[in-house]
N, CA, C and O of each residue as an XYZ file, in Angstrom:
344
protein
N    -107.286   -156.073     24.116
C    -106.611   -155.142     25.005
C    -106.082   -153.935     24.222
O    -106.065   -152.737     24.503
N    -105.667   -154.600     23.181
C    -104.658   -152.777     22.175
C    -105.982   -152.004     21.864
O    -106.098   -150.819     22.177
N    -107.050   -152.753     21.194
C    -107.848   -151.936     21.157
C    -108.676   -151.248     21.573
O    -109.333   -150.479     20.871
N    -108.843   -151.436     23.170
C    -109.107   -150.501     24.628
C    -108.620   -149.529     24.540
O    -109.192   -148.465     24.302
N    -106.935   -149.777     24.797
C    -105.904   -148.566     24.957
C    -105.746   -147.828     24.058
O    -105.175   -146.741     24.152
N    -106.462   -148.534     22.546
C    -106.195   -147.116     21.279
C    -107.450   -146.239     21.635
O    -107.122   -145.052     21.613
N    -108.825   -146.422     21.968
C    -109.689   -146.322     22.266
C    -109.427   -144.961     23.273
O    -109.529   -143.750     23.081
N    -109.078   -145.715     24.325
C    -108.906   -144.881     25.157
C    -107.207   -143.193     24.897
O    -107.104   -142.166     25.568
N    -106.579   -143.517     24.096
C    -105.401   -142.603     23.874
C    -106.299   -141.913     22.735
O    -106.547   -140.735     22.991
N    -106.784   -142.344     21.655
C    -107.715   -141.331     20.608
C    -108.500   -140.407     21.464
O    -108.412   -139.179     21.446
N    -109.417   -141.251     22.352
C    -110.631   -140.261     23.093
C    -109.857   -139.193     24.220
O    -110.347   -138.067     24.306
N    -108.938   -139.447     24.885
C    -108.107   -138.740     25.452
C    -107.604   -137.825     24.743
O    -107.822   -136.701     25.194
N    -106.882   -137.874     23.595
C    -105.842   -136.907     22.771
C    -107.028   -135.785     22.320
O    -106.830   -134.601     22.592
N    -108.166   -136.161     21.680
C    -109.001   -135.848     21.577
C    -109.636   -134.324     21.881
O    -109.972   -133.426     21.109
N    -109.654   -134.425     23.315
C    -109.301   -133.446     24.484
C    -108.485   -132.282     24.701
O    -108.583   -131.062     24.830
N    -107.791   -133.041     24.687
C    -106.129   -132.465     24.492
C    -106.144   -131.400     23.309
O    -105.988   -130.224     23.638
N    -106.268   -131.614     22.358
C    -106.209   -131.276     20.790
C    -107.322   -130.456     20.605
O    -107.092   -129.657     19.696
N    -108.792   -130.278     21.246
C    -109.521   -129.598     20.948
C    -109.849   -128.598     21.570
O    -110.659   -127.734     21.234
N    -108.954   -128.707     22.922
C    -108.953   -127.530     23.979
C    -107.847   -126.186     23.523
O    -108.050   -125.000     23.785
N    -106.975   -126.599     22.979
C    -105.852   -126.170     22.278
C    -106.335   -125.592     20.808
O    -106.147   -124.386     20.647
N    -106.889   -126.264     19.804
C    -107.883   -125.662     18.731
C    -108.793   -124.476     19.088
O    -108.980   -123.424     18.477
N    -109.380   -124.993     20.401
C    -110.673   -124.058     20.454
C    -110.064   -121.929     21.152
O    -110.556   -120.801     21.123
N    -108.767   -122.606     21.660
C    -108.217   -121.602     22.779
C    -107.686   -120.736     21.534
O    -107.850   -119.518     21.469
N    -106.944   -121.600     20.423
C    -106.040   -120.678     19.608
C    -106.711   -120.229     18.444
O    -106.246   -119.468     17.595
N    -108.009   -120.829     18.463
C    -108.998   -120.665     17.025
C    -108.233   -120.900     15.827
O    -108.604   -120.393     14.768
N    -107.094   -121.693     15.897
C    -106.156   -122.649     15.011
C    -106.090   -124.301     14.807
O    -105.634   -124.968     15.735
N    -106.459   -124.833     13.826
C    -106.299   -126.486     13.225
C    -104.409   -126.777     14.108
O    -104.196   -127.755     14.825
N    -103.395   -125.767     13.821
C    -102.199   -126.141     13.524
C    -101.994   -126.325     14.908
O    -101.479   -127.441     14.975
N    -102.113   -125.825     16.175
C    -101.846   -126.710     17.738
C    -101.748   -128.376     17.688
O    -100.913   -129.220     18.013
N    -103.028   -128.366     17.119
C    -103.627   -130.031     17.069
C    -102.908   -131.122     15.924
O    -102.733   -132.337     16.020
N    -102.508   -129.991     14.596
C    -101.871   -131.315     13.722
C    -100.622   -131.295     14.720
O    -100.385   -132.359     15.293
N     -99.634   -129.979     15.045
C     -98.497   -130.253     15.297
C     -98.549   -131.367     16.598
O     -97.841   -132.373     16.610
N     -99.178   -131.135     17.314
C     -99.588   -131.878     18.801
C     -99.699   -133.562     17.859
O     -98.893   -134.470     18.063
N    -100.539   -133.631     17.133
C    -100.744   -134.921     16.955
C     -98.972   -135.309     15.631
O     -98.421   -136.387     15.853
N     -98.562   -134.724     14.879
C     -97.217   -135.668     14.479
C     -96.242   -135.576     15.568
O     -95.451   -136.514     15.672
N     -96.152   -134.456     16.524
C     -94.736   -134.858     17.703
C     -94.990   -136.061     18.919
O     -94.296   -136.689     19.719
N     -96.392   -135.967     18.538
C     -97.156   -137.327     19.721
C     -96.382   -138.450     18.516
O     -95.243   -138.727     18.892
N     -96.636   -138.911     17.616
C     -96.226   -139.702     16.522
C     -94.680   -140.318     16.495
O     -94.212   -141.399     16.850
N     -94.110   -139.119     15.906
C     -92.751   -138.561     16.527
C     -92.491   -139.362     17.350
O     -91.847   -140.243     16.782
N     -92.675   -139.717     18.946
C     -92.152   -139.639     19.842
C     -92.720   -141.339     20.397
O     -92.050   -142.235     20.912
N     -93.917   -141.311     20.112
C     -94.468   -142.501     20.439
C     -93.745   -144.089     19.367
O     -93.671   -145.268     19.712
N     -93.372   -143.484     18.175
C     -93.214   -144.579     17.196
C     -91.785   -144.842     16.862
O     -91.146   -145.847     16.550
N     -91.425   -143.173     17.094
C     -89.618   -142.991     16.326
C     -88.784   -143.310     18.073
O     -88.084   -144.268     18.401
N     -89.144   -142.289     18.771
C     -87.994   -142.069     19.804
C     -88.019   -143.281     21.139
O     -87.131   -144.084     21.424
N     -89.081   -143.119     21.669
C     -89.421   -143.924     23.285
C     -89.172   -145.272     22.784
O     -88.540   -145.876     23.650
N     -89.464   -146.246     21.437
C     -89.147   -147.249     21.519
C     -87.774   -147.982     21.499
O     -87.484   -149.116     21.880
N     -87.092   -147.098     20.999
C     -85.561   -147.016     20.877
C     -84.979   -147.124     22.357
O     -84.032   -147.760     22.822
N     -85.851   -146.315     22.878
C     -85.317   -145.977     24.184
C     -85.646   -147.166     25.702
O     -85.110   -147.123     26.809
N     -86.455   -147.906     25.310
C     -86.879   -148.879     26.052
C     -86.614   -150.426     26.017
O     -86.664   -151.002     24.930
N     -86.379   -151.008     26.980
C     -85.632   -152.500     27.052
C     -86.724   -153.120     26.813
O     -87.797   -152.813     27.333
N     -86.520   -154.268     25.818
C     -87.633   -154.896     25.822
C     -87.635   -156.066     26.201
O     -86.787   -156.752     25.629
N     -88.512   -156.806     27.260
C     -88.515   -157.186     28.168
C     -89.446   -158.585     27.889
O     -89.971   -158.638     26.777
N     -89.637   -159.482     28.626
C     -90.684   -160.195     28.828
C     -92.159   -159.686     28.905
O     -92.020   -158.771     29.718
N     -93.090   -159.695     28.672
C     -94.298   -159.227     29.248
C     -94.366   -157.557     29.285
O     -95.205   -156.941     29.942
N     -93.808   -157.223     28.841
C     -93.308   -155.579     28.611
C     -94.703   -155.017     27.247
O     -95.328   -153.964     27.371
N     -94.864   -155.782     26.327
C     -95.386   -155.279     25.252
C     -97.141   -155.030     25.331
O     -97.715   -154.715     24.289
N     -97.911   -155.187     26.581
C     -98.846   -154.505     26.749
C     -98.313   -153.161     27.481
O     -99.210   -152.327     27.363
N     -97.453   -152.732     28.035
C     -97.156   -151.427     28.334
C     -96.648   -150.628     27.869
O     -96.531   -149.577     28.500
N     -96.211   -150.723     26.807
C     -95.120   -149.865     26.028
C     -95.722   -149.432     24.377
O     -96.526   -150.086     23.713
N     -95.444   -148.895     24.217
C     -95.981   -147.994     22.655
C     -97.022   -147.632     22.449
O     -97.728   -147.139     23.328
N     -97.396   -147.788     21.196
C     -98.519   -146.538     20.280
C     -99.704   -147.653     21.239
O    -100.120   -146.870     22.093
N    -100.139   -148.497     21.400
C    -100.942   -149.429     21.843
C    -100.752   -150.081     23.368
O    -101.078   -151.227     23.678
N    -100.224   -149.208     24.141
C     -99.800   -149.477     25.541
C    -100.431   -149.057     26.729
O    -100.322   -147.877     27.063
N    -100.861   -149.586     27.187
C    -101.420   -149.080     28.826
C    -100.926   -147.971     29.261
O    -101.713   -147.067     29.542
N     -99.565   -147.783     29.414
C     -98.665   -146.637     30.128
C     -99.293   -145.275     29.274
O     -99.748   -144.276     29.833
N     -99.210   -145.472     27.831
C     -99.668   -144.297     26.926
C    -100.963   -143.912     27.229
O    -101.163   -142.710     27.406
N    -102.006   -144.800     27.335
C    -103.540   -144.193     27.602
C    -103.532   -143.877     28.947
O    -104.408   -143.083     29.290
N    -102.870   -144.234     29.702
C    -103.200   -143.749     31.240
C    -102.489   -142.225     31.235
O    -103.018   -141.233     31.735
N    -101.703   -142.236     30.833
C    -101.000   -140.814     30.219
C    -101.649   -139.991     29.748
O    -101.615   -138.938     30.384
N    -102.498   -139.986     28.533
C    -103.123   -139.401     27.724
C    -104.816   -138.977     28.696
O    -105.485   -137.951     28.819
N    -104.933   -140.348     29.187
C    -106.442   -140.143     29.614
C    -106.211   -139.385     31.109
O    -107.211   -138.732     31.407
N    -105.483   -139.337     31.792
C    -104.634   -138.140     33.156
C    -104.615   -136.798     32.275
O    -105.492   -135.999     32.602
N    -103.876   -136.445     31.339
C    -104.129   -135.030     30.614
C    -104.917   -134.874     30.137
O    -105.081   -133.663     29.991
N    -106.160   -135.819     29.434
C    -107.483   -135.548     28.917
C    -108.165   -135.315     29.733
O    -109.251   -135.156     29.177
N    -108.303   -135.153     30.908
C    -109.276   -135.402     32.493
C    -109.407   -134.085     32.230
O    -110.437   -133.492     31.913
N    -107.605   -133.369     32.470
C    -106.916   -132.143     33.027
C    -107.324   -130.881     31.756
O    -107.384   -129.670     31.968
N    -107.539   -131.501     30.584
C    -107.358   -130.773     29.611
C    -109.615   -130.489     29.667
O    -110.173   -129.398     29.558
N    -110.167   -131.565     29.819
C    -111.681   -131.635     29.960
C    -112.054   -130.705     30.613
O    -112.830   -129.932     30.052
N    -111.675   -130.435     31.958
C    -112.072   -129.707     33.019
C    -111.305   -128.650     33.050
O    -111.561   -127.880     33.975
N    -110.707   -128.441     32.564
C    -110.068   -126.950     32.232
C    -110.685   -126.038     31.141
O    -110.640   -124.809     31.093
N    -111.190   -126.780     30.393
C    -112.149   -126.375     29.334
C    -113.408   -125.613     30.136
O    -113.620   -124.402     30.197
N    -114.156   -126.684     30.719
C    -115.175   -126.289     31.396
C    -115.090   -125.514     32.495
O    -116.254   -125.277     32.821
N    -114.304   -124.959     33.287
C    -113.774   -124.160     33.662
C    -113.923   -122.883     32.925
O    -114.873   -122.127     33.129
N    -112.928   -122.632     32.016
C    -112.738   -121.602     30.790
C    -113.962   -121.425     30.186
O    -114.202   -120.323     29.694
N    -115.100   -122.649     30.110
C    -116.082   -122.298     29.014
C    -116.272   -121.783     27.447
O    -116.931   -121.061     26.699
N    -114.856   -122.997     27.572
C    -114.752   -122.835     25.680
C    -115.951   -123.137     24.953
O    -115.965   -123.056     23.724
C-alpha cells in the first residue's frame, strides 16, 4: 500500500514541479516546491495530527490523504500545461 501512494505522490508532484520549471525556465520553483513539500509533510502536519487507531495508512509522507492531494493538483497542473502548450 505505501508503495502505491509513494508511487502515486512522486508521479503527481512530478507534474506539479515540471509545469512550474517549464513556465519559469527555472530548476529553483521545483527544488523550493519539493523541500517546503518535505518541510511540511515530515516536520509540521505530523505534529499536528492525533494519532489514532488505523489512522497510519492516511496520514504522512506515505498516506492516501497525501497522494489523493497531490494526484487532484497533478490532474490540474497536467491539463493546464496542455492547455498552455508548454
Amino acid at each position: 500500500m505505501e508503495l502505491t501512494t509513494f508511487y502515486v505522490v512522486i508521479v503527481s508532484m512530478s507534474f506539479i514541479m515540471t509545469y512550474y520549471t517549464f513556465k519559469s525556465k527555472s530548476l529553483w520553483p521545483a527544488v523550493i516546491f519539493h523541500a517546503v513539500s518535505n518541510v511540511y509533510i515530515q516536520k509540521i502536519l505530523p505534529e499536528l495530527t492525533i494519532k489514532n487507531e488505523g489512522t497510519e495508512h492516511w496520514l504522512g509522507e506515505n498516506g492516501i490523504m497525501f497522494a489523493i492531494v497531490t494526484c487532484v493538483f497533478g490532474i490540474y497542473f497536467w491539463r493546464k500545461a496542455i492547455k498552455e502548450k508548454l
